[in-house]
N, C-alpha and C positions, 0 to 999 in steps of 0.2 A: 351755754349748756342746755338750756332750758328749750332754745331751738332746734337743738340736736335729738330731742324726746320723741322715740316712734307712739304719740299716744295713739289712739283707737279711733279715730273721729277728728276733724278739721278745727282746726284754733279760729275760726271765723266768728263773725258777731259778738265779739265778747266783750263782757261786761264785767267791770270791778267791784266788788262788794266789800264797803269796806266796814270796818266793826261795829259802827255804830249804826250801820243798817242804809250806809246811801251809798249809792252806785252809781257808778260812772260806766258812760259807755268809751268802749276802749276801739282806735283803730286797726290792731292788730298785735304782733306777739312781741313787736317792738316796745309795743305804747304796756304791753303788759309787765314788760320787765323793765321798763323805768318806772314803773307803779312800786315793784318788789325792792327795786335800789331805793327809792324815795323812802321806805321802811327802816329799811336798812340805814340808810342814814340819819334817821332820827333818830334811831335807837343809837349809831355814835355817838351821836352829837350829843347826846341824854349824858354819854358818860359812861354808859353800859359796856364791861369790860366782854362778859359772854351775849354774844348774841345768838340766841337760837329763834329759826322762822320756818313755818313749816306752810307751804303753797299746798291746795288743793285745788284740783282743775276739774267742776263738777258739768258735765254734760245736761243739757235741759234742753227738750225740743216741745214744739206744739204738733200737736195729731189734732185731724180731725173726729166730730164727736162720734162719729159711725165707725170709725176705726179705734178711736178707743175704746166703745163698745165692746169690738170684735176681740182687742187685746185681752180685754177684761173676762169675756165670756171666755175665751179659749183658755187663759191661766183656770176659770175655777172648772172647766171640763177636764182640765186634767189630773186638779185637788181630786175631782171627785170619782176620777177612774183612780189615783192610787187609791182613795179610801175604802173603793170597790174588791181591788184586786186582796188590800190587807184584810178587808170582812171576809172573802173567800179563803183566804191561807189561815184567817184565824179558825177559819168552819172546820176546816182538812184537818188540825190540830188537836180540834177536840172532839173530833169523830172519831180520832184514833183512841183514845185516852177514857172518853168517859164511861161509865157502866153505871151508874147511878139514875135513875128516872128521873128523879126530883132534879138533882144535877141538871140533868140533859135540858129540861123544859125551862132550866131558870138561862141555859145558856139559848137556847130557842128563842124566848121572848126578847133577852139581851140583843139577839142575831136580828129580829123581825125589827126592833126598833131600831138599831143602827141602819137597815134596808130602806126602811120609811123615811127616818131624815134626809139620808142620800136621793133617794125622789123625790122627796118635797122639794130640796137645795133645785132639783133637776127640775122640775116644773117651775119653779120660782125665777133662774134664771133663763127660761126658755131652751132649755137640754135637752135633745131627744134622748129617751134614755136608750131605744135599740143602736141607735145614733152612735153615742160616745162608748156602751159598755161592748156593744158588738153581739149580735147574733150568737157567735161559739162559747164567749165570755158568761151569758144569760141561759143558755144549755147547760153549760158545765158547772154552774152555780145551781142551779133547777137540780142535776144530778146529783152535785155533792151533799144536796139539800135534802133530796130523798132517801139519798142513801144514811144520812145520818139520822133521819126520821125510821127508817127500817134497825138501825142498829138498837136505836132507843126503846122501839116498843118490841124487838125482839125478845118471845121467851125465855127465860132462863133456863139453858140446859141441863142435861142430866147429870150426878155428880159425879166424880172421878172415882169414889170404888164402886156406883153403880156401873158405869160402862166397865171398868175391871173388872168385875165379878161376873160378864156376861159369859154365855159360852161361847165358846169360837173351835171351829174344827173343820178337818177337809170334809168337804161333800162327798158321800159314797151312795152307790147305789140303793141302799136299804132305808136310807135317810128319809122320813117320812116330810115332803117339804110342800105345801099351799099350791106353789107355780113354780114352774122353771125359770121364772123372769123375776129380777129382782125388783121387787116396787120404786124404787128408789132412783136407779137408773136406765131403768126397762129393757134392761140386759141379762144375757141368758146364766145363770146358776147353773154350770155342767158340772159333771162327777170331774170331784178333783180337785174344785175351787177352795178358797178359802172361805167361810161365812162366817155368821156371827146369828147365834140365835138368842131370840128374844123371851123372858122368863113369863109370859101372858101367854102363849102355846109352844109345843113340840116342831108347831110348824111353820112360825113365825120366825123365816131365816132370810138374812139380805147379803149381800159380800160386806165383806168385815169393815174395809175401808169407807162405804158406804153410810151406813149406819151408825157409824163412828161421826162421821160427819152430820149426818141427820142431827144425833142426841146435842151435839155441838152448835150448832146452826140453828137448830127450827124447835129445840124444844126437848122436853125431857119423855115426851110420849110414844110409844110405836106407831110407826106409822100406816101400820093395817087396820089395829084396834085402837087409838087411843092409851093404851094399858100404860100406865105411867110409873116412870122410874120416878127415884128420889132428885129433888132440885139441889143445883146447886146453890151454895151459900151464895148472899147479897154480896156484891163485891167483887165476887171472883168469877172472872170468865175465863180460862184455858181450856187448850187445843189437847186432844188428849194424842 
């Protein structure tokens, strides 16, 4: 039966190890399984009605020392691109999530030192790190990185019954309005449009969707003057 086994690797060179730690070198799969009958009949012979025996066939090869090296180095190249790839999906998770400053910077320092152990590991075991993380990998960590730095120190918007209480109206002719272009997208304010004016002047007018966006995005201020609406509460950031 035991010769009939498709294992993975050649029954050559083997060697019997027996429980008390000595080993015998075996000729082949013949000399193996009268090793395992030789068990097996002890255990009759003992008297033992249940026999139960359980063979394992453990493969052991020698490498040389420059290739186990190379073995060794390439396994932790690639510990340390998964623990690369998980710091960046953990980044992407809480860029979406957090609104808190103090948050943000406790998860920052958290980010900064997990980045530092992963290149020490990488300098310690001779890793290049453009090498293993890849050029696109190192851009797009740089990216998600800035981008979560932009989200953090973003100001807090305007609040929701300020932008609601703005006024908003079609543009007519009589409309006293700064420029025809709107600051914001530097696109033209024709009669007709929809705008949104701001409560700092009469003529402080941008397109509605604009401006909506500005208060949301960059801040609770106009973006001509300064002139500042009410902030929104700590905590809450929606889209209005």
């Amino acid at each position: 039966m035991i010769s009939r086994i498709n294992f993975p690797f050649e029954l050559d060179r083997l060697i019997w190890n027996h429980r008390f730690n000595t080993i015998k070198q075996l000729t082949g799969v013949d000399d193996m399984i009268s090793q395992i009958l030789e068990v097996i009949n002890g255990m009759v012979v003992s008297g033992r009605k249940n026999v139960g025996l359980l063979v394992t066939v453990d493969q052991q090869y020698t490498l040389p020392h420059e290739e186990y090296e190379a073995k060794v180095r390439a396994r932790k190249e690639r510990e340390l691109i998964d623990d690369f790839m998980n710091l960046t999906a953990t980044l992407r998770r809480e860029m979406d999530r957090v609104q808190d400053q103090q948050e943000a910077r406790r998860i920052l320092r958290a980010y900064d030192e997990q980045l530092r152990r992963i290149e020490d590991e990488m300098r310690a075991n001779n890793i290049s790190r453009e090498r293993t993380m890849g050029n696109a990998r190192l851009l797009e960590l740089e990216a998600i990185r800035e981008s979560f730095d932009q989200a953090v120190t973003r100001p807090r918007p305007a609040s929701r019954a300020s932008v609601e209480a703005l006024e908003k109206f079609v543009l007519g002719d009589g409309d006293a309005c700064l420029s025809s272009i709107c600051v914001i997208c530097m696109e033209e304010m024709s009669t007709g449009c929809e705008v949104t004016r701001m409560p700092c002047s009469i003529s402080h007018m941008f397109h509605g969707d604009c401006i909506i966006e500005w208060l949301n995005r960059w801040g609770h201020t106009c973006p001509l003057c300064k002139f500042k609406l009410p902030k929104e509460r700590r905590n809450v950031r929606k889209k209005y």
